[in-house]
TIMI-2910 file (N, C-alpha, C, CB; in pm, 1 decimal, decimal comma, always signed):
<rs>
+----------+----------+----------+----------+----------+----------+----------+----------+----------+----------+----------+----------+------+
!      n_x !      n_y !      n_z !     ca_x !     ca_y !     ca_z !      c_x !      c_y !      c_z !     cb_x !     cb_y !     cb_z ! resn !
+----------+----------+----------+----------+----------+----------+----------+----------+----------+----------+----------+----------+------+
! +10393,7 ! +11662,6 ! +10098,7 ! +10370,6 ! +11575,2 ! +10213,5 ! +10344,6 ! +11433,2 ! +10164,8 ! +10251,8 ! +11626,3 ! +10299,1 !  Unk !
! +10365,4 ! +11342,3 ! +10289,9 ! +10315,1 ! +11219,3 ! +10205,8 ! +10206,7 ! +11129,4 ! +10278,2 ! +10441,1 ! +11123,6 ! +10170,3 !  Unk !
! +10085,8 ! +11188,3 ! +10197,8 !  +9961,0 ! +11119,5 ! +10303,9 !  +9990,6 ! +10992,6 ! +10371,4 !  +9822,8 ! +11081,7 ! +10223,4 !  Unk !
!  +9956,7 ! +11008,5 ! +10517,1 !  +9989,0 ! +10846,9 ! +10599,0 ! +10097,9 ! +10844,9 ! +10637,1 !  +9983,5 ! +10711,4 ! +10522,7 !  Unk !
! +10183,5 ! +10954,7 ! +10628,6 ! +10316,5 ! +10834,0 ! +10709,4 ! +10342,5 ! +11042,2 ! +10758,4 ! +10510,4 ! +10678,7 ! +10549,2 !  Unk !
! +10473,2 ! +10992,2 ! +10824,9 ! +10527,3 ! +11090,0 ! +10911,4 ! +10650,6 ! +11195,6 ! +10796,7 ! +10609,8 ! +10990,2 ! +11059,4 !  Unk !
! +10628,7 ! +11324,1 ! +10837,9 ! +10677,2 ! +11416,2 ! +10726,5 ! +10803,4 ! +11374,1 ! +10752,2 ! +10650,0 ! +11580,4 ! +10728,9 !  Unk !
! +10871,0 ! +11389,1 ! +10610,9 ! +11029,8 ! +11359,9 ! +10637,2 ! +11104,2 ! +11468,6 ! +10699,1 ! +11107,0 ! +11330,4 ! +10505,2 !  Unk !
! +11221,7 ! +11453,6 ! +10716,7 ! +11335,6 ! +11550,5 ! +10768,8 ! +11362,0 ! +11622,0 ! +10708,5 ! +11441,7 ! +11518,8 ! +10798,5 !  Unk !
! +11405,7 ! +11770,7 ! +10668,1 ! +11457,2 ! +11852,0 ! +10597,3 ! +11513,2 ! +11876,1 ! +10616,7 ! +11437,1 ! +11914,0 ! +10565,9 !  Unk !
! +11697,2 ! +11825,4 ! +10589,0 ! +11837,5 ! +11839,7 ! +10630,3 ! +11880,1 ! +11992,5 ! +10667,1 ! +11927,7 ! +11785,1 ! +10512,6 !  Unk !
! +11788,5 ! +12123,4 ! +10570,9 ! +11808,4 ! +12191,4 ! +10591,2 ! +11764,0 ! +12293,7 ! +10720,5 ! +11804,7 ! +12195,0 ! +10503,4 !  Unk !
! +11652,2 ! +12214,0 ! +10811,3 ! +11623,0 ! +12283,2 ! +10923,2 ! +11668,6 ! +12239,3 ! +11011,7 ! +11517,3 ! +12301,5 ! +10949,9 !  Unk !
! +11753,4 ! +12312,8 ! +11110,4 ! +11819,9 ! +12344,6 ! +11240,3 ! +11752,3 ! +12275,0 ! +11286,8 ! +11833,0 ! +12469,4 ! +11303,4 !  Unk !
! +11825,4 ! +12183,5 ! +11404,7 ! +11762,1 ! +12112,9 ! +11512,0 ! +11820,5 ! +12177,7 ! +11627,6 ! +11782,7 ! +11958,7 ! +11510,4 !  Unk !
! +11751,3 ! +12181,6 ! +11724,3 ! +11781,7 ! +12245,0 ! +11891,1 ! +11716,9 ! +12134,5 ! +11967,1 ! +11698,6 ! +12417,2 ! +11940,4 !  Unk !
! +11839,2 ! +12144,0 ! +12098,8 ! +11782,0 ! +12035,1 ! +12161,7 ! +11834,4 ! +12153,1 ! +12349,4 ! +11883,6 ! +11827,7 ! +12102,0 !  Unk !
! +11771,4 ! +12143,6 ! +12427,2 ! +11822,8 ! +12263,2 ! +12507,4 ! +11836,8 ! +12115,9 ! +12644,9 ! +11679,9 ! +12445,4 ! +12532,4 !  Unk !
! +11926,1 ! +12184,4 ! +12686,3 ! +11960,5 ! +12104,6 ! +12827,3 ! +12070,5 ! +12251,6 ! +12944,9 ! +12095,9 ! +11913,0 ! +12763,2 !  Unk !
! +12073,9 ! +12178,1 ! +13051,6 ! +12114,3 ! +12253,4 ! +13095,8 ! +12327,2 ! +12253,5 ! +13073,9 ! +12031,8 ! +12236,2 ! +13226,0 !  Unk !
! +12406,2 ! +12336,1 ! +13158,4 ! +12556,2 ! +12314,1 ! +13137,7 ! +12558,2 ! +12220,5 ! +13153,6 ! +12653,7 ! +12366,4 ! +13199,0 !  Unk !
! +12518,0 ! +12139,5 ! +13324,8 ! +12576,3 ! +12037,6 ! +13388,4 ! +12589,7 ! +11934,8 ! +13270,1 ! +12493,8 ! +11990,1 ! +13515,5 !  Unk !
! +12390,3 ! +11913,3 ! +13221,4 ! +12394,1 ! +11787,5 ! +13166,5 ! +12502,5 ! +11783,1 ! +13015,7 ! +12228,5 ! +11749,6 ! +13137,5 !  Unk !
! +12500,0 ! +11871,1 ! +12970,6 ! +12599,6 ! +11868,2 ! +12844,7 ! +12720,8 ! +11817,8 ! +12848,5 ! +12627,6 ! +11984,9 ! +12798,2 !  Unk !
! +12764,0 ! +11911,9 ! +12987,8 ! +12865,9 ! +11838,5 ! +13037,8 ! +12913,9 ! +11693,3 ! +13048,1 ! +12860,1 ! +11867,5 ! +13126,4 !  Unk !
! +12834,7 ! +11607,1 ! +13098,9 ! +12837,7 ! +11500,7 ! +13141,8 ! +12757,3 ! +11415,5 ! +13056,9 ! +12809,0 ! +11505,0 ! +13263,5 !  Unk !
! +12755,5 ! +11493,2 ! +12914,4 ! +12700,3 ! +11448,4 ! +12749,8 ! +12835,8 ! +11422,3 ! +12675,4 ! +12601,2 ! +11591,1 ! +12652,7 !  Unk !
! +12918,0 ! +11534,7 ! +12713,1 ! +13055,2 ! +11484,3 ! +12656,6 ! +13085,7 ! +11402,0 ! +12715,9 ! +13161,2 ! +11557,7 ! +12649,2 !  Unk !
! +13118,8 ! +11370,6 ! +12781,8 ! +13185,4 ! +11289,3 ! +12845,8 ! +13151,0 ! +11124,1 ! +12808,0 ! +13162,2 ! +11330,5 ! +12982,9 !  Unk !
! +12966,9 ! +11094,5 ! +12857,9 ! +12952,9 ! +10972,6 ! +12782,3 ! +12947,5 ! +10999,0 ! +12676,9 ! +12861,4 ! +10895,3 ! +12802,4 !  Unk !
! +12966,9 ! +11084,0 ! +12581,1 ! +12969,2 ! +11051,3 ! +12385,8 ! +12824,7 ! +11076,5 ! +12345,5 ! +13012,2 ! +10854,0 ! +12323,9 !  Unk !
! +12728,8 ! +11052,7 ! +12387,8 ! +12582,2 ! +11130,3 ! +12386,9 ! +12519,0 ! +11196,2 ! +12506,7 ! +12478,6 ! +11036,0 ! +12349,3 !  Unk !
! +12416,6 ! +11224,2 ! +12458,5 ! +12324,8 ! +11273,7 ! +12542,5 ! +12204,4 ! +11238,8 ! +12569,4 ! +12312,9 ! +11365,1 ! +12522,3 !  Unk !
! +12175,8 ! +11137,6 ! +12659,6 ! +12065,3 ! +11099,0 ! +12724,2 ! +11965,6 ! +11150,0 ! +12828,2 ! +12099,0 ! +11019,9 ! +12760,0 !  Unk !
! +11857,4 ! +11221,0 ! +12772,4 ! +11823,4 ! +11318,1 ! +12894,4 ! +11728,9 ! +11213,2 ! +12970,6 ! +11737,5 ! +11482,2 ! +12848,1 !  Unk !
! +11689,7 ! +11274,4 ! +13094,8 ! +11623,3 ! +11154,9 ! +13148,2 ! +11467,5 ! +11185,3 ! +13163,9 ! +11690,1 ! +11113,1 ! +13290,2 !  Unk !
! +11417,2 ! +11069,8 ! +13079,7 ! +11319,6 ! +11037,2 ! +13078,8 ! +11293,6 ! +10946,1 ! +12917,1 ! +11248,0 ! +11159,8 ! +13118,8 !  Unk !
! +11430,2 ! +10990,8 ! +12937,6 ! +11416,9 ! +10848,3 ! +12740,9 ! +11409,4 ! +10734,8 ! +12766,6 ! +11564,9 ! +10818,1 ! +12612,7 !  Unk !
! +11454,4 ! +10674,9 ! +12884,2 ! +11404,0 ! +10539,7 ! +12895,6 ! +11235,6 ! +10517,0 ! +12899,2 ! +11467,8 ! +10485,4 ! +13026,3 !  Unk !
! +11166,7 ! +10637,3 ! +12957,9 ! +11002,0 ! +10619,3 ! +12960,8 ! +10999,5 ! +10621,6 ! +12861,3 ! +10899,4 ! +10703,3 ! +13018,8 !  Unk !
! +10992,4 ! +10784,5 ! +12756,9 ! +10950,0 ! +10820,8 ! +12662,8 ! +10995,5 ! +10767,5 ! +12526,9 ! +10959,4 ! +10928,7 ! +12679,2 !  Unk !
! +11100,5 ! +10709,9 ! +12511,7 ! +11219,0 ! +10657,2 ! +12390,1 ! +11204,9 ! +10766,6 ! +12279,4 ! +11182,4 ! +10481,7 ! +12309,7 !  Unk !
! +11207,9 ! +10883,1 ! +12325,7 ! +11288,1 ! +11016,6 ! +12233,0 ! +11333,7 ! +11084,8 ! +12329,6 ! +11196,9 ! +11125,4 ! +12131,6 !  Unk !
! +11415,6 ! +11190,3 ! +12231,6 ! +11466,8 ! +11299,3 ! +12334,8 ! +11362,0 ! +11448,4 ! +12220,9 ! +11714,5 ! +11309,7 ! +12344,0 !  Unk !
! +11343,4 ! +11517,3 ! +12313,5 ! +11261,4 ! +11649,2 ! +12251,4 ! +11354,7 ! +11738,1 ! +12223,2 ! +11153,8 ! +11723,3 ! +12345,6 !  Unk !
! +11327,9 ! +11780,7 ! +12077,7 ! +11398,4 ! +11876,7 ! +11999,5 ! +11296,5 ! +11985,2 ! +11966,1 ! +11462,7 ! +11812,4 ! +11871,5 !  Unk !
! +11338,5 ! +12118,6 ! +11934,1 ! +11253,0 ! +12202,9 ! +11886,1 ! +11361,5 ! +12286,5 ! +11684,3 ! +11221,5 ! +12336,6 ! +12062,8 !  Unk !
! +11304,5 ! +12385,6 ! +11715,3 ! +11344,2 ! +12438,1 ! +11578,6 ! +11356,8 ! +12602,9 ! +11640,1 ! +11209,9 ! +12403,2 ! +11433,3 !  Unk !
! +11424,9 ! +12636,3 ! +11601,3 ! +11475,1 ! +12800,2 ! +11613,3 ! +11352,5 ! +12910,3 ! +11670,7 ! +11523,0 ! +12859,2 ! +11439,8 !  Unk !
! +11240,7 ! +12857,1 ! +11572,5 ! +11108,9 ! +12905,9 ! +11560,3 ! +11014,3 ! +12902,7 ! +11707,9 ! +11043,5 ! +12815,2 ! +11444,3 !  Unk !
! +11043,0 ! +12760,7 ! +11710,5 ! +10990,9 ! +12703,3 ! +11868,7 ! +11017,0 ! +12700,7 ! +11966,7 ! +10977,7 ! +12618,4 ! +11896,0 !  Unk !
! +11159,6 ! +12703,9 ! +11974,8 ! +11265,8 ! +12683,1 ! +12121,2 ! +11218,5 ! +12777,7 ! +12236,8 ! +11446,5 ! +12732,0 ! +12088,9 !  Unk !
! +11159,4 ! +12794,8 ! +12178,9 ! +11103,8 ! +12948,8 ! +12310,0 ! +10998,4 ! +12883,6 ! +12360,1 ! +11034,4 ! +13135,8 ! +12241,8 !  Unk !
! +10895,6 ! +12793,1 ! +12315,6 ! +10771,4 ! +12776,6 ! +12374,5 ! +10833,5 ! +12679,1 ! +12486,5 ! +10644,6 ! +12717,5 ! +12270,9 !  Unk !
! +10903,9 ! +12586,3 ! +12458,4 ! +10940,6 ! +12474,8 ! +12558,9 ! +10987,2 ! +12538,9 ! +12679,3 ! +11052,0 ! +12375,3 ! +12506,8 !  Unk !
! +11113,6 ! +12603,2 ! +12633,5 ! +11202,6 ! +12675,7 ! +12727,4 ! +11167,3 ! +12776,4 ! +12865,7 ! +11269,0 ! +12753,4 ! +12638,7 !  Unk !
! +11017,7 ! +12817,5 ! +12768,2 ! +10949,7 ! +12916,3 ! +12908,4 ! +10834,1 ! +12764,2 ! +12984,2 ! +10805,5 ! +13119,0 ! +12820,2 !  Unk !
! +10823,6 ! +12670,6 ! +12930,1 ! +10756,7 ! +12586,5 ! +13023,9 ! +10852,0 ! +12506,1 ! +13148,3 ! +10684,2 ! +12481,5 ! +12931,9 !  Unk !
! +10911,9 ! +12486,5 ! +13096,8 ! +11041,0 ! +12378,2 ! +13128,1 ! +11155,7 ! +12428,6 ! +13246,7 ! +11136,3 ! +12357,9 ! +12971,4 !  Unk !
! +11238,1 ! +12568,6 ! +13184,3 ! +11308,8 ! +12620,8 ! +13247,9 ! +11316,0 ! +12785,8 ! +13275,5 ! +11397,8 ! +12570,0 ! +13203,2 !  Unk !
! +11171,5 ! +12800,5 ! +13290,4 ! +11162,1 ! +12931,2 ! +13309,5 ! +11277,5 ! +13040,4 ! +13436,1 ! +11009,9 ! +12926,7 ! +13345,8 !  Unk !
! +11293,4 ! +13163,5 ! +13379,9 ! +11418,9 ! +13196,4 ! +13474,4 ! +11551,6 ! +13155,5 ! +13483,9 ! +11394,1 ! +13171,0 ! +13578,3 !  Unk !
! +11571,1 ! +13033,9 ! +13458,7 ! +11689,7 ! +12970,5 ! +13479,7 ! +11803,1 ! +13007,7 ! +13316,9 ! +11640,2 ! +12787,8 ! +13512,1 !  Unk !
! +11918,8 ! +13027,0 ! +13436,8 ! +12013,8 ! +13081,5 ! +13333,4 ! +12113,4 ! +13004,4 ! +13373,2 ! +12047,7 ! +13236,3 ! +13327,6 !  Unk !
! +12121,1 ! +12866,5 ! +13334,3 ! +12210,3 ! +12761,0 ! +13278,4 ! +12149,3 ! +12712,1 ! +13184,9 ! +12252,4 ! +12659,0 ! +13360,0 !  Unk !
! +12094,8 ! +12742,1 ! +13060,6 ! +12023,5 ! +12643,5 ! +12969,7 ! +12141,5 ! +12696,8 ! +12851,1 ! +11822,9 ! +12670,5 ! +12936,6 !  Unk !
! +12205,8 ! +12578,9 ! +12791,1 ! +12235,2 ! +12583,3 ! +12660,7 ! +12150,8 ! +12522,1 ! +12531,1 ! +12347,3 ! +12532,6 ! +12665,0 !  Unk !
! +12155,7 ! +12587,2 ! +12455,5 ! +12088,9 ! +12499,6 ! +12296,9 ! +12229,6 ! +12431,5 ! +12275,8 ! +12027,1 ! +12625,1 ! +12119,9 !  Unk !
! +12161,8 ! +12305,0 ! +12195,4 ! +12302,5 ! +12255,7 ! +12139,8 ! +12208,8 ! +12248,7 ! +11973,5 ! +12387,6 ! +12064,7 ! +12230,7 !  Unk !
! +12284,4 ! +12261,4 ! +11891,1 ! +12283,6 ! +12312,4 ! +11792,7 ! +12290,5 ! +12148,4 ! +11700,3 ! +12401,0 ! +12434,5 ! +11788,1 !  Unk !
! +12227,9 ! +12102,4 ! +11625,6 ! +12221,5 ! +11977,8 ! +11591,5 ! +12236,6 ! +11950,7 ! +11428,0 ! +12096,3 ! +11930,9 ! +11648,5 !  Unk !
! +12293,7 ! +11861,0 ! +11357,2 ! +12305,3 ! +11891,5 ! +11227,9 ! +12206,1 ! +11689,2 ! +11233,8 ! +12517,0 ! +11944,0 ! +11147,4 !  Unk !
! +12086,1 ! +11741,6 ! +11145,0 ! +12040,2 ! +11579,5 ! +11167,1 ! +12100,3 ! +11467,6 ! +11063,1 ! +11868,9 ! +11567,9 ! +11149,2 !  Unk !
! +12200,3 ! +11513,4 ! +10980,7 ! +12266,0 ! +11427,1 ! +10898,3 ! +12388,0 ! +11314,5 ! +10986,6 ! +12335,9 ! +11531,2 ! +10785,5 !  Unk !
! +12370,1 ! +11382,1 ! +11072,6 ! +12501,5 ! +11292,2 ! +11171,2 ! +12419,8 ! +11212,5 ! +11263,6 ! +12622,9 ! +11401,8 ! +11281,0 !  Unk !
! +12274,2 ! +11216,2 ! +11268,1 ! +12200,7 ! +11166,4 ! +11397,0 ! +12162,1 ! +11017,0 ! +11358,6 ! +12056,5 ! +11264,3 ! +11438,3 !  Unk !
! +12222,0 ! +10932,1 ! +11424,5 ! +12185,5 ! +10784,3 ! +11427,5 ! +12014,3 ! +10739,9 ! +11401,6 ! +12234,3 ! +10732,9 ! +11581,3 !  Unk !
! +12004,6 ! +10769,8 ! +11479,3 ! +11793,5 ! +10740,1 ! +11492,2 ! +11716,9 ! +10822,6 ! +11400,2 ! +11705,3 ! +10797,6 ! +11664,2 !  Unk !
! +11580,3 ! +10803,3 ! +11402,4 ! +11465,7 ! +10837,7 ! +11351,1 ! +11443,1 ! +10962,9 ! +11378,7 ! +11369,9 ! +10764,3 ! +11386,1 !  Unk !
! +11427,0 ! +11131,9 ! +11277,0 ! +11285,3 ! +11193,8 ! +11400,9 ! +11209,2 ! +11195,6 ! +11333,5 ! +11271,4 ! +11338,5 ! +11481,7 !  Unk !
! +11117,5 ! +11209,2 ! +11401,9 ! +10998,0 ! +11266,6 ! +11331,1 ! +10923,2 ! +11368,2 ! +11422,6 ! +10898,0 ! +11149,6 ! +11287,2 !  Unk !
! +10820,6 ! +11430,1 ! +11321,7 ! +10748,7 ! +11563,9 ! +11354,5 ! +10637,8 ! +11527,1 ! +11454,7 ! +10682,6 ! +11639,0 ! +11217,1 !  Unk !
! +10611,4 ! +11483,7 ! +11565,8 ! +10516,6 ! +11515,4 ! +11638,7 ! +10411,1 ! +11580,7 ! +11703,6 ! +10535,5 ! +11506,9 ! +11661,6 !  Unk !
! +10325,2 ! +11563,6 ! +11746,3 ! +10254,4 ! +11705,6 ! +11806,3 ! +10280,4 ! +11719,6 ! +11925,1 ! +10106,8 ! +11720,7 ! +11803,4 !  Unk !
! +10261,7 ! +11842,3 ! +11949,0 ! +10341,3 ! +11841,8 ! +12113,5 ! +10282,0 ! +11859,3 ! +12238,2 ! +10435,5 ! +11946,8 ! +12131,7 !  Unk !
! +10135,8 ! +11821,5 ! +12215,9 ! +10041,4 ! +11797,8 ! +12297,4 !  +9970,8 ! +11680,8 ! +12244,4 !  +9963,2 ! +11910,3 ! +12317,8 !  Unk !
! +10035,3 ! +11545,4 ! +12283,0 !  +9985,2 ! +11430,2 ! +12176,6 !  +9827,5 ! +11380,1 ! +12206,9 ! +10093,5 ! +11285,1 ! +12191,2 !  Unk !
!  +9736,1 ! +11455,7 ! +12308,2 !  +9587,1 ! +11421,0 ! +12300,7 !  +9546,0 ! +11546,3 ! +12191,2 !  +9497,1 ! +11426,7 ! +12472,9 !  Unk !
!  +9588,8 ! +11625,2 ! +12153,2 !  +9606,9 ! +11708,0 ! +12030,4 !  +9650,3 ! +11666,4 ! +11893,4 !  +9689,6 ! +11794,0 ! +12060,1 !  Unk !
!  +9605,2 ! +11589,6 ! +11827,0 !  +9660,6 ! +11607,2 ! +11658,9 !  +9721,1 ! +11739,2 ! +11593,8 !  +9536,6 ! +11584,1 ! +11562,2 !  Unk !
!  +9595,7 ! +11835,8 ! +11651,7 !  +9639,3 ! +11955,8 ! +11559,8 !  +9766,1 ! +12032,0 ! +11595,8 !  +9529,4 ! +12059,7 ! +11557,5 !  Unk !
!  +9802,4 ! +12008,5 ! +11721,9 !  +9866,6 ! +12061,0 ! +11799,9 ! +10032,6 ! +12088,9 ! +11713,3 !  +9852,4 ! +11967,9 ! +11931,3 !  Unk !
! +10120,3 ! +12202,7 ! +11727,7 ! +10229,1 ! +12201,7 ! +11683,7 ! +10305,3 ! +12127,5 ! +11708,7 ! +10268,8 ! +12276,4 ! +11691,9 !  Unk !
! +10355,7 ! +12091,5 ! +11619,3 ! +10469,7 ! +11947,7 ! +11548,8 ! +10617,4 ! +11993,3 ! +11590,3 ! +10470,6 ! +11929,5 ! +11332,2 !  Unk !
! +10684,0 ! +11923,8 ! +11658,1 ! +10776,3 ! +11937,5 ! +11749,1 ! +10901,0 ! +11762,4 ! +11659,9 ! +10675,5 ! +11925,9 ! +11953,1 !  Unk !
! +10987,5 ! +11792,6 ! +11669,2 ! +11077,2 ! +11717,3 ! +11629,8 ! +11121,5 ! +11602,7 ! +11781,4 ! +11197,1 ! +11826,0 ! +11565,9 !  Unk !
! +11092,3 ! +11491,2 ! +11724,8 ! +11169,8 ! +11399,6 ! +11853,3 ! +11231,0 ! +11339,2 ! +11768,0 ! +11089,9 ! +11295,9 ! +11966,9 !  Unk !
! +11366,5 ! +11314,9 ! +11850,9 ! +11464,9 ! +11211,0 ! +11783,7 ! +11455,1 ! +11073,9 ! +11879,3 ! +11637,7 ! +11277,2 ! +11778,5 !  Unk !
! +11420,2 ! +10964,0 ! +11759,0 ! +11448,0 ! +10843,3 ! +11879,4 ! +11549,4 ! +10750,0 ! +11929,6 ! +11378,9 ! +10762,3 ! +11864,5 !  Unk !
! +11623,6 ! +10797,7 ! +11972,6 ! +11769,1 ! +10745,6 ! +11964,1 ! +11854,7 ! +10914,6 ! +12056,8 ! +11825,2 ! +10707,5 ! +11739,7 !  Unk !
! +11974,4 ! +10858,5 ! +12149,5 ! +12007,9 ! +10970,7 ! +12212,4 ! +12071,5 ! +11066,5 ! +12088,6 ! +12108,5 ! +10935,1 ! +12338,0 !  Unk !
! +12191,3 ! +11175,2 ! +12158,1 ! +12171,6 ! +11250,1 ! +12057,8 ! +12353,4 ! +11247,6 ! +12086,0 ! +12051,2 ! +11397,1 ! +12064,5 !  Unk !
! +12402,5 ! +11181,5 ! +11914,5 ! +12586,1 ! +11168,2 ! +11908,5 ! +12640,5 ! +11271,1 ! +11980,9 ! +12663,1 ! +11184,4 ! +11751,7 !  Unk !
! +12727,1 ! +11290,1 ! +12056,4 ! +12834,0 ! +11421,6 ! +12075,2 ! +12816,4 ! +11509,7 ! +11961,1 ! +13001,4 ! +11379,6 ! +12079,3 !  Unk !
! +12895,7 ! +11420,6 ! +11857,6 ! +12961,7 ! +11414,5 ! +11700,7 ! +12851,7 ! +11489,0 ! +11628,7 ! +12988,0 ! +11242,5 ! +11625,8 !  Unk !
! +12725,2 ! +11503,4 ! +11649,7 ! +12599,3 ! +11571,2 ! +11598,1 ! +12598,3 ! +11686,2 ! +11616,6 ! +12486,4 ! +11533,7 ! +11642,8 !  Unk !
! +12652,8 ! +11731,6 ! +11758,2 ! +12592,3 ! +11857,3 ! +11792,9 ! +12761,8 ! +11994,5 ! +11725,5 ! +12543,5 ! +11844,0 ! +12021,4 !  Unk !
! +12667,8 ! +12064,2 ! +11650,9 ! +12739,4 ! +12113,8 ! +11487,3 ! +12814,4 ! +12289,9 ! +11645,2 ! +12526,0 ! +12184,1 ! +11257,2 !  Unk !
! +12697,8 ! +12340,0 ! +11751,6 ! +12724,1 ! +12455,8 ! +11825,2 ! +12651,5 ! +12429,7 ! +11931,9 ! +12695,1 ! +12583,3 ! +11764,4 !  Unk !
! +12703,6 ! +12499,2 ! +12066,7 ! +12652,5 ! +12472,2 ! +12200,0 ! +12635,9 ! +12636,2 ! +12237,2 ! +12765,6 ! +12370,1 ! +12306,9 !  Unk !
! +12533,2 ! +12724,6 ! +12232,8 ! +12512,3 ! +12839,8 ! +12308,2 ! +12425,3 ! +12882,1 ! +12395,7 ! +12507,4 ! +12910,1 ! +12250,4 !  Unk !
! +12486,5 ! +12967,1 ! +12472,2 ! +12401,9 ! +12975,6 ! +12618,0 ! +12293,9 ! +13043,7 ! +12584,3 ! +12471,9 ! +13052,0 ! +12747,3 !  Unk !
! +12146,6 ! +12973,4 ! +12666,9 ! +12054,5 ! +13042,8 ! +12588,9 ! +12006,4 ! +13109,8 ! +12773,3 ! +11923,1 ! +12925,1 ! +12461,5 !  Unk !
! +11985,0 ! +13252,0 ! +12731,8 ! +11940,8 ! +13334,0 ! +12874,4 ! +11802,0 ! +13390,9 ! +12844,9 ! +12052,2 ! +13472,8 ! +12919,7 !  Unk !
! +11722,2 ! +13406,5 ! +12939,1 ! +11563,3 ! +13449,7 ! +12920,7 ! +11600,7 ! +13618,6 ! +12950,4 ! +11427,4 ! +13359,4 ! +13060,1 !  Unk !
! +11506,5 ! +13707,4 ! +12915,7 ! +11508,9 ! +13833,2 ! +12924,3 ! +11532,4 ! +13843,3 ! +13040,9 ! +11412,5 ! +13899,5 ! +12883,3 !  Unk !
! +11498,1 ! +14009,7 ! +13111,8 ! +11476,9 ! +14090,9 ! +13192,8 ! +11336,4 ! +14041,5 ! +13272,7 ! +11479,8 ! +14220,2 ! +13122,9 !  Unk !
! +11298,0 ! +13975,9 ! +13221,2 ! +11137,1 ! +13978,4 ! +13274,9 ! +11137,7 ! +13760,9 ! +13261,4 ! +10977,6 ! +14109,8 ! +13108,7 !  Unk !
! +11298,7 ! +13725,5 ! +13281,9 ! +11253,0 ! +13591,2 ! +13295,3 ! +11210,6 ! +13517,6 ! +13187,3 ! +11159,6 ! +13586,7 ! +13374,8 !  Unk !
! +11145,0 ! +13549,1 ! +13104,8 ! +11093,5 ! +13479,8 ! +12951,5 ! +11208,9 ! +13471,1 ! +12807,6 ! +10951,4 ! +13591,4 ! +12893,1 !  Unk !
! +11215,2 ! +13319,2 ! +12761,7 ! +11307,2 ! +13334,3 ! +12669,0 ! +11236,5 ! +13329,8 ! +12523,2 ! +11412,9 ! +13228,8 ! +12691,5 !  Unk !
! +11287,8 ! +13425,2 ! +12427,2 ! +11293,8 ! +13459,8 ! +12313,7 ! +11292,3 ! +13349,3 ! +12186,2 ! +11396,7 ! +13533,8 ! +12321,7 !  Unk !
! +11193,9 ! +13380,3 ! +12124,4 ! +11261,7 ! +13296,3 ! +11972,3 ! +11418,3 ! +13314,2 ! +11926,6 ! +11177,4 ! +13359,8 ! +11826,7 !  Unk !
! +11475,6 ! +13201,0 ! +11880,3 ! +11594,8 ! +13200,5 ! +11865,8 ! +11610,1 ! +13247,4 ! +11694,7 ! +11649,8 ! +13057,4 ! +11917,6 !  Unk !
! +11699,9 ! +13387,6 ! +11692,1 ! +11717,6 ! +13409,6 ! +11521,5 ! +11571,6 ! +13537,7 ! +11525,0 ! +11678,7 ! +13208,0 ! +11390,8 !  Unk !
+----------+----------+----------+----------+----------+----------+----------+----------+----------+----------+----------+----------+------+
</rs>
């Protein structure tokens, strides 16, 4: 680690970024993906294989249009860094934001992600 500053990237961990069809859709089309609320927030929220489940049951519980898009961060224009994901929380789990939208050209797989039988979605992997 490097005391004081923000952990670096590890090319080798998977980035997930989940949106629904529509918006992906209309991600190709403009060449990124701007979800809305990046003009407030100036990131877009990413998780990791590990995590994608905690967001997903807050966010879009039930709903079965959510794709992951699958992210390679060597192609990603902007910054991320590891955040906490309850930011009046320090300790809180560290969540990836990218600051800058997210290239077409980045996203490496797009799969449909569906919650169980009982509505709740799964760690991914």
């Amino acid at each position: 680690m490097n005391p004081g500053r923000e952990p670096l990237v590890d090319e080798s961990v998977e980035l997930l970024h989940m949106c629904t069809r529509e918006e992906w859709a209309r991600a190709q089309q403009l060449g990124e993906r701007i979800p809305d609320g990046f003009e407030a927030e100036g990131f877009v929220h990413m998780s990791t294989p590990a995590q994608v489940h905690l967001p997903a049951n807050r966010i879009f519980a039930g709903r079965d249009d959510i794709v992951l898009l699958a992210i390679d961060p060597a192609l990603l224009v902007g910054q991320v860094k590891y955040e906490p994901g309850v930011p009046s929380d320090p300790e809180s789990m560290r969540f990836p934001h990218l600051y800058a939208p997210i290239p077409v050209a980045a996203v490496t797989a797009v799969v449909e992600y569906f919650p169980g039988e009982n509505g709740v979605f799964s760690p991914v992997r």
